[in-house]
C-alpha positions, 0 to 999 in steps of 0.5 A: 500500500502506497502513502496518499496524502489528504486532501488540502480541504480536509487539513485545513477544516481539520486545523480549524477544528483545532483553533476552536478546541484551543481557543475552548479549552487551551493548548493541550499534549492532543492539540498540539500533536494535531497542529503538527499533524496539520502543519507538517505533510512528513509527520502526517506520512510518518504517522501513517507508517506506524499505523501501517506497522501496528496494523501488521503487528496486529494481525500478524500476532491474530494469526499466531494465537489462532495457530497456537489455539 
């Protein structure tokens, strides 16, 4: 499977979602962590790599319990 960033649309509305939860409640570790998601098109990559890895991982260890049981 191939990395397809998401569409300019979708990162500015996301953005925005963000400025109005600051603007509520402050800057927090999950605000921050989505600004960076917003602002950096490498760690939105990166990010999707290791939900890819954790997908493996998953199922990798699925398919060795349900050989081992």
């Amino acid at each position: 499977m191939k990395y397809k960033d998401y569409k300019p649309e979708i990162i500015a509305k996301k953005l925005k979602d963000v400025e109005r939860y600051e603007a509520v409640m402050g800057k927090d570790l999950r605000s921050k962590a989505w600004r960076k998601w917003c602002e950096s098109a490498e760690y939105r990559k990166k990010e999707w790599q290791w939900r890819q890895n954790v997908a493996k991982y998953a199922l990798n260890n699925a398919h060795k319990a349900f050989m081992a049981g």
